[in-house]
C-alpha positions in Angstrom: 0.0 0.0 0.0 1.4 3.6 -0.8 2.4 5.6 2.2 0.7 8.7 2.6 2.0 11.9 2.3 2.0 14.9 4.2 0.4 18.2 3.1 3.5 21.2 2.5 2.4 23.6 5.1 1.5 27.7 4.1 5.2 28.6 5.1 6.4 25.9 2.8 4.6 27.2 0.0 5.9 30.6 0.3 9.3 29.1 0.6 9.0 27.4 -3.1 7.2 30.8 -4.1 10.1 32.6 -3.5 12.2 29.8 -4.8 10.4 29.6 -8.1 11.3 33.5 -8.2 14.7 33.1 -7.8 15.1 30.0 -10.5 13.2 32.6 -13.0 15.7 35.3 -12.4 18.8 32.5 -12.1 17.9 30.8 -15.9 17.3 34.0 -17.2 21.1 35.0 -16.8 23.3 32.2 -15.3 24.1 30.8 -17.7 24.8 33.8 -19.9 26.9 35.1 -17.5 29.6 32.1 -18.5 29.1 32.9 -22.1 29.3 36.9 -21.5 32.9 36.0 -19.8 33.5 34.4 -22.8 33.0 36.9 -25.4 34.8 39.1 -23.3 37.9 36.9 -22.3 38.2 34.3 -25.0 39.6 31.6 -22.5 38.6 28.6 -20.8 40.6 29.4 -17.8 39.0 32.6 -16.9 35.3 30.5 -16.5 36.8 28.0 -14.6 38.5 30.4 -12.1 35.2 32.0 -12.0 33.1 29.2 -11.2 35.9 28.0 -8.7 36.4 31.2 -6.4 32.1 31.0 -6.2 32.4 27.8 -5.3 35.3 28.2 -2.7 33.6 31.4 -0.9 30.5 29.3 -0.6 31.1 26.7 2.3 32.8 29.8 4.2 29.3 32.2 3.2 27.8 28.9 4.6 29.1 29.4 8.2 28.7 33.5 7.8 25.3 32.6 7.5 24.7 29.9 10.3 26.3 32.4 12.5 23.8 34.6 11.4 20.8 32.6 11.4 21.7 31.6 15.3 21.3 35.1 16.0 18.7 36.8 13.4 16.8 33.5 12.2 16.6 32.0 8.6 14.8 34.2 7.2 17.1 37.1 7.6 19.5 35.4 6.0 17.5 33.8 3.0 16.7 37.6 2.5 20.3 38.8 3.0 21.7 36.4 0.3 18.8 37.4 -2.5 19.7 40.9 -2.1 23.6 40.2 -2.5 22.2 38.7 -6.0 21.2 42.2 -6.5 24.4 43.9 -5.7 25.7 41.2 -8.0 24.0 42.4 -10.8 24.1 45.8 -9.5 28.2 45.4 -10.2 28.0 43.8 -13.2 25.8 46.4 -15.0 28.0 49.0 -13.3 31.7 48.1 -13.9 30.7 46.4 -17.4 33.5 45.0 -19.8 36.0 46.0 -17.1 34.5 44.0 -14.0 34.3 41.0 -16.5 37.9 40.9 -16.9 37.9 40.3 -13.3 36.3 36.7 -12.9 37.7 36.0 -9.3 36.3 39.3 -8.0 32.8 38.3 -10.0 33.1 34.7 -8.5 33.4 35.8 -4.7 30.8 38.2 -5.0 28.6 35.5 -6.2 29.9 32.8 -3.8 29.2 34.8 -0.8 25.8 35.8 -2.3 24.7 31.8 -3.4 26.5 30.6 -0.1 23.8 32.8 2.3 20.9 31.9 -0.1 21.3 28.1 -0.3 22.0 28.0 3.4 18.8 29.5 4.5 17.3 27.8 1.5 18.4 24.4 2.7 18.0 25.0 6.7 14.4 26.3 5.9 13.2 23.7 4.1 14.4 21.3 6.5 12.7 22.9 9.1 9.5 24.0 7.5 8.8 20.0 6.0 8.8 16.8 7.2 9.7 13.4 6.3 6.7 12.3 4.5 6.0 15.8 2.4 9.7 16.2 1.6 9.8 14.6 -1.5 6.8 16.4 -3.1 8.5 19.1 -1.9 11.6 18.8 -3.4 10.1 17.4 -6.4 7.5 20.9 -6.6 10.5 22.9 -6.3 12.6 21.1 -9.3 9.1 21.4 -11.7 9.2 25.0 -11.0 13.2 25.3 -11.2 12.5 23.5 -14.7 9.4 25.7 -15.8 11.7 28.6 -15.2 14.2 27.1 -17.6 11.7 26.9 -19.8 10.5 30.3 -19.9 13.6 31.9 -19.3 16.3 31.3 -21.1 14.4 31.7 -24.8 13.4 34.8 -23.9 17.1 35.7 -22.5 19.0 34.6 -25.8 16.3 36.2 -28.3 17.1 39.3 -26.1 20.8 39.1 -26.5 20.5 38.1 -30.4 18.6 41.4 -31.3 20.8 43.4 -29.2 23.9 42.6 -30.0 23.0 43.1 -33.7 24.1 46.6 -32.7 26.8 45.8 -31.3 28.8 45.6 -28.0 27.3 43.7 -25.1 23.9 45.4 -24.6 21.8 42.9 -24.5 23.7 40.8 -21.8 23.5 43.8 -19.7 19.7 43.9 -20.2 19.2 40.5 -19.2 21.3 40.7 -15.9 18.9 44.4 -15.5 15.5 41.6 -15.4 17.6 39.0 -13.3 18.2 42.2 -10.9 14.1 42.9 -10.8 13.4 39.6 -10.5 15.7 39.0 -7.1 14.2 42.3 -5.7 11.0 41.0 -6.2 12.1 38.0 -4.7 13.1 39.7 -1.7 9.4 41.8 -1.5 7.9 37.7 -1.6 10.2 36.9 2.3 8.3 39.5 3.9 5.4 37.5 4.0 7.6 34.2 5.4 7.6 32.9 9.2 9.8 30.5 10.9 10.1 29.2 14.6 13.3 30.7 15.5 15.2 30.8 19.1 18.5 32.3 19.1 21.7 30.0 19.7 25.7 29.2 18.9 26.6 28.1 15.9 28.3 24.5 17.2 30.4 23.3 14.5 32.6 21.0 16.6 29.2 19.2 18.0 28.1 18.9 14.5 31.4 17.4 13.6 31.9 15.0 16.0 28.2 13.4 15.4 28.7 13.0 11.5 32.5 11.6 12.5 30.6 8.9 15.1 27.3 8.6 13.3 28.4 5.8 10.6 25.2 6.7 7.8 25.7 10.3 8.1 29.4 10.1 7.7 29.3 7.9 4.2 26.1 10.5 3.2 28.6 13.2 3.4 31.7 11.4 1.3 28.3 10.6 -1.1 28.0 14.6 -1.4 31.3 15.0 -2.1 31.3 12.7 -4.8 28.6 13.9 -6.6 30.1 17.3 -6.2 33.1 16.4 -8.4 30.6 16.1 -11.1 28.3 19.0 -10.4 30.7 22.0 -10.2 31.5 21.2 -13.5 28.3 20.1 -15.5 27.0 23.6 -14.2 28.8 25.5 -16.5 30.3 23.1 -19.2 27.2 22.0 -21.1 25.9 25.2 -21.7 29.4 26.9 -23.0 29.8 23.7 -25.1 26.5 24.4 -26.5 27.3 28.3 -27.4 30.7 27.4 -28.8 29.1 24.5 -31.1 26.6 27.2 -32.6 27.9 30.7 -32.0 24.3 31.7 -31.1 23.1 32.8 -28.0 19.4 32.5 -29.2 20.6 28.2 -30.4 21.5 28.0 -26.6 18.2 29.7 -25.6 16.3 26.8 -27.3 18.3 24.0 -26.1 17.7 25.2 -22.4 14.4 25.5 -23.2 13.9 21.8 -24.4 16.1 20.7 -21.2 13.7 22.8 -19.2 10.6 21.3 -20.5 11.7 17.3 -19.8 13.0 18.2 -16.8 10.1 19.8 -15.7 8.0 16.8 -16.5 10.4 14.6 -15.1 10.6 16.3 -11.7 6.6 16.4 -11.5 6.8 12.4 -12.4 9.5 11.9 -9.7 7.8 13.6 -7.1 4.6 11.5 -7.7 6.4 8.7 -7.5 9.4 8.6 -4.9 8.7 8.0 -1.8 11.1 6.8 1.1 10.3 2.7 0.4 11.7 3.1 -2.8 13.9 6.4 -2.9 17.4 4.1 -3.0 15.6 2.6 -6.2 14.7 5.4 -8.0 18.6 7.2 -7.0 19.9 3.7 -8.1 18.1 4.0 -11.4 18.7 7.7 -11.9 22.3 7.1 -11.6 22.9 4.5 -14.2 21.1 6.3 -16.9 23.2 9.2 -16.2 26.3 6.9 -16.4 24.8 5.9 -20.4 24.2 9.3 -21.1 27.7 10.2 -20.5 29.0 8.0 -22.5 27.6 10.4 -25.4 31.0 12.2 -24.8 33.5 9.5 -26.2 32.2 10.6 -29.6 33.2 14.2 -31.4 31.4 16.8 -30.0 29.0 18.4 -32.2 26.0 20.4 -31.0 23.9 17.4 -32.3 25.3 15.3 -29.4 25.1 18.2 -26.8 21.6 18.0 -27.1 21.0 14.4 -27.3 22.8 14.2 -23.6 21.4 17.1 -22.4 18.1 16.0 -23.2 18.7 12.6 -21.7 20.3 14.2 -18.2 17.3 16.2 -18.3 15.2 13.2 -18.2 17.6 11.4 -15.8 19.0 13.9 -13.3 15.5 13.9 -11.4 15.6 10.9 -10.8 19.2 11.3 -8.9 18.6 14.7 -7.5 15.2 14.0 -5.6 15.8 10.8 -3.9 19.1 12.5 -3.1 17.9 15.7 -1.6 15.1 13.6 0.8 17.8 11.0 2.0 20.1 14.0 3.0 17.7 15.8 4.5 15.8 13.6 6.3 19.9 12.7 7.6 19.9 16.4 9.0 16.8 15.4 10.9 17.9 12.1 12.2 21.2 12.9 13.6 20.7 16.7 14.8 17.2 15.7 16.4 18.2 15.7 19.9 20.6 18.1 19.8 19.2 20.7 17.7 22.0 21.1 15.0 20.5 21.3 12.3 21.8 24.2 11.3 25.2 22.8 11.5 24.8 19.5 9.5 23.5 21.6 6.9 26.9 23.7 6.5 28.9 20.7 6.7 27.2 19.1 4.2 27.4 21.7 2.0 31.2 22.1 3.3 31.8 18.7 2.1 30.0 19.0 -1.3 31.9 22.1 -2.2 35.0 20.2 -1.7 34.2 17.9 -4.8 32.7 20.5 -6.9 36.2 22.9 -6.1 38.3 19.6 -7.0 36.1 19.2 -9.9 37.0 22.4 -11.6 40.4 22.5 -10.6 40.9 19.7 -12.1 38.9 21.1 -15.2 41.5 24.3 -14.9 44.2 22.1 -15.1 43.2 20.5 -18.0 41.9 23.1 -20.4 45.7 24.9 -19.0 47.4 21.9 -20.6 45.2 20.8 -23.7 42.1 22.2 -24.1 41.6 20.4 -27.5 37.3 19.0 -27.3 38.7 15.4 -27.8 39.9 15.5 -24.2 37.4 18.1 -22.6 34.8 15.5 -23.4 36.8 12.6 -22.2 37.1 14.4 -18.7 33.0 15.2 -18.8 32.7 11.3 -19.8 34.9 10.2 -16.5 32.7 12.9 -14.4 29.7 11.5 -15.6 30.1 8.3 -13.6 30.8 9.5 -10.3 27.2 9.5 -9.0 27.3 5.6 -9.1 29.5 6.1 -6.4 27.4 8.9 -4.1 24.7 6.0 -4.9 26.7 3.1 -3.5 27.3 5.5 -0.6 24.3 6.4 0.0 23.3 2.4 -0.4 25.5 1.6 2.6 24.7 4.4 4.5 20.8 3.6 4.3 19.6 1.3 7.3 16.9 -0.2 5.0 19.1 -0.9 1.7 17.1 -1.6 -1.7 17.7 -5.3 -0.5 16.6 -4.9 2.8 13.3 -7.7 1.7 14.8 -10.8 0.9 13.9 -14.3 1.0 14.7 -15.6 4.5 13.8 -18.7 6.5 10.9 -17.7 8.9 11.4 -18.3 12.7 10.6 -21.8 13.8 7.5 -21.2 15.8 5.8 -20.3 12.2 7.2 -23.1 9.9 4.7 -25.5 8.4 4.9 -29.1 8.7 6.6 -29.7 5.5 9.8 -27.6 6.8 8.8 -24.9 3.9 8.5 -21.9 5.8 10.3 -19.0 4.1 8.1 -16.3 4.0 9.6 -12.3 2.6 10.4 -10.6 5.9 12.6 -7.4 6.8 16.1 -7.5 7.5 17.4 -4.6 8.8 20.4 -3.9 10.7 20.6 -3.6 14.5 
């Protein structure tokens, strides 16, 4: 029998509202913002230093904002980070070609702003859901992310097309002016959230010595940090690969839009479906398809095959992502319930999945410094794409009911029949 599931609360809802908000105004420009460095720099290098220094500043944003949050609650701090989006774009329109030319600076700015955002994001949503309405949760909030993909990023690259028939790099800098509106309006929308808060210490070391003792919660966080090494990467990478296959902002506009639409269908599927019986079988599943897909990248890349994997990870990646997000949240719950750390758990697994993804594109850096030839760029994004079998076997260990937790066992003796046939399917968990 299907277990049933809770109902998202009115707080919840206002939590994906403004999340939804914040997806519209990321797809419209985040992915431009790569391709604007780009035109501006010419170099492989100068997005991967980019996308490493926002992904270095973000575990330490992370305890900025726990700090914060123990003192000024959540929602302070889920505000706080959407309006540094805004002085992010605020910069960017402001400095122009010259601030471009500056990636690092770009990349902390946005680091510290992502780093407060997804921390209150995260913390919130763990505390405003439950175990049986996550799930639908997280799978509402990918639909939405995906709709916003959708809508978004056609709109974005028609923009930039028309403009920049006049030259320069006007329409970038009218996209990133909508992504700016978008994140104030964003910030209007967490006026009207509420959430229990009673001020604390950020306890880091308490946090670290349960996830060091706790054995599940210790192999969920080597799982994050495996996936990472694939997801700091794939962030940026398919989209440029895209723009450099076509030259067309407006071509990369319509191949986000056809990721957005299956994803969006496949999040709403997921979420209708996963539930935590069967979460480890649907991660499972997710992974290996993911693991096909990338083999796409052993042949010549061609814009042809960009879109063939992108629409198959589109398909896939829910799978992977919603299981994933329930098991390690519902972790945050387990091990911080008694001692209220919560907070804590949350920044070190973000801590420890910002380690893969900054090892991920160094190691992208390091290659595209050597030979960036698209023979071995796509060999490196074909090794990355298997790395999630390993979060999955992780997470598989880590799990005290595994997918094979029912199995055929010999039932106890008091309920064998006569004919010394008594195996029954019963649970086998561990102690």
């Amino acid at each position: 029998m299907r277990p049933a599931r809770a109902r998202l609360s009115t707080q919840a809802r206002w939590l994906l509202v403004i999340s939804c908000t914040f997806a519209l105004s990321v797809a419209l420009s985040n992915t431009f913002v790569n391709v604007y460095l780009w035109k501006v720099d010419h170099r492989y290098g100068a997005i991967g230093w980019y996308n490493l220094a926002i992904y270095s500043l973000m575990p330490v944003a992370f305890v900025g904002a726990g700090l914060a949050a123990k003192r000024l609650g959540g929602v302070f701090t889920l505000r706080a980070g959407v309006v540094m989006h805004v002085l992010f774009y605020l910069l960017t329109l402001a400095g122009e070609e010259r601030v471009a030319r500056l990636p690092v600076v770009l990349g902390v700015v946005m680091g510290t702003a992502a780093g407060f955002y997804w921390f209150s994001f995260n913390w919130l949503s763990e505390r405003l859901t439950e175990a049986g309405s996550r799930e639908r949760f997280y799978g509402l909030n990918g639909v939405m992310g995906a709709l916003a993909s959708i809508v978004a990023p056609p709109v974005a690259g028609y923009l930039i097309s028309v403009e920049d028939q006049l030259g320069g790099l006007t329409g970038y800098h009218v996209i990133f002016a909508l992504s700016l509106a978008l994140f104030v309006l964003a910030t209007v929308f967490s006026g009207f959230l509420r959430a229990r808060f009673e001020p604390g210490t950020l306890r880091l070391g308490r946090a670290w010595a349960e996830a060091m003792r706790t054995r599940f919660w210790r192999l969920t966080l080597f799982a994050c940090t495996l996936y990472g090494l694939r997801e700091g990467v794939f962030l940026f990478l398919i989209g440029l690969l895209m723009y450099l296959a076509t030259g067309s902002e407006m071509r990369l506009g319509e191949f986000l839009l056809l990721q957005g639409a299956l994803s969006s269908l496949s999040f709403f599927l997921v979420s209708r479906w996963v539930h935590p019986r069967n979460r480890l079988w649907v991660c499972g599943i997710g992974a290996l398809c993911m693991a096909g897909a990338a083999m796409l990248f052993l042949r010549p890349l061609t814009a042809g095959l960009i879109v063939m994997y992108g629409s198959a990870i589109a398909v896939c990646l829910p799978m992977f992502l919603v299981p994933l997000q329930g098991t390690v949240f519902d972790g945050v719950s387990r091990v911080a319930r008694e001692a209220g750390t919560q907070a804590e758990h949350v920044i070190l697994r973000e801590v420890f999945e910002n380690l893969g993804r900054v090892a991920g594109i160094a190691a992208f850096i390091a290659l595209v410094s050597t030979n960036p030839s698209p023979r071995h760029i796509g060999g490196f994004a074909c090794g990355l794409g298997f790395v999630q079998l390993g979060t999955w076997t992780l997470l598989w260990r880590s799990h005290r009911h595994t997918p094979f937790a029912r199995r055929l066992q010999p039932a106890r003796p008091a309920v064998r029949d006569l004919k010394g046939r008594g195996w029954r399917r019963v649970a086998k968990t561990r102690p």
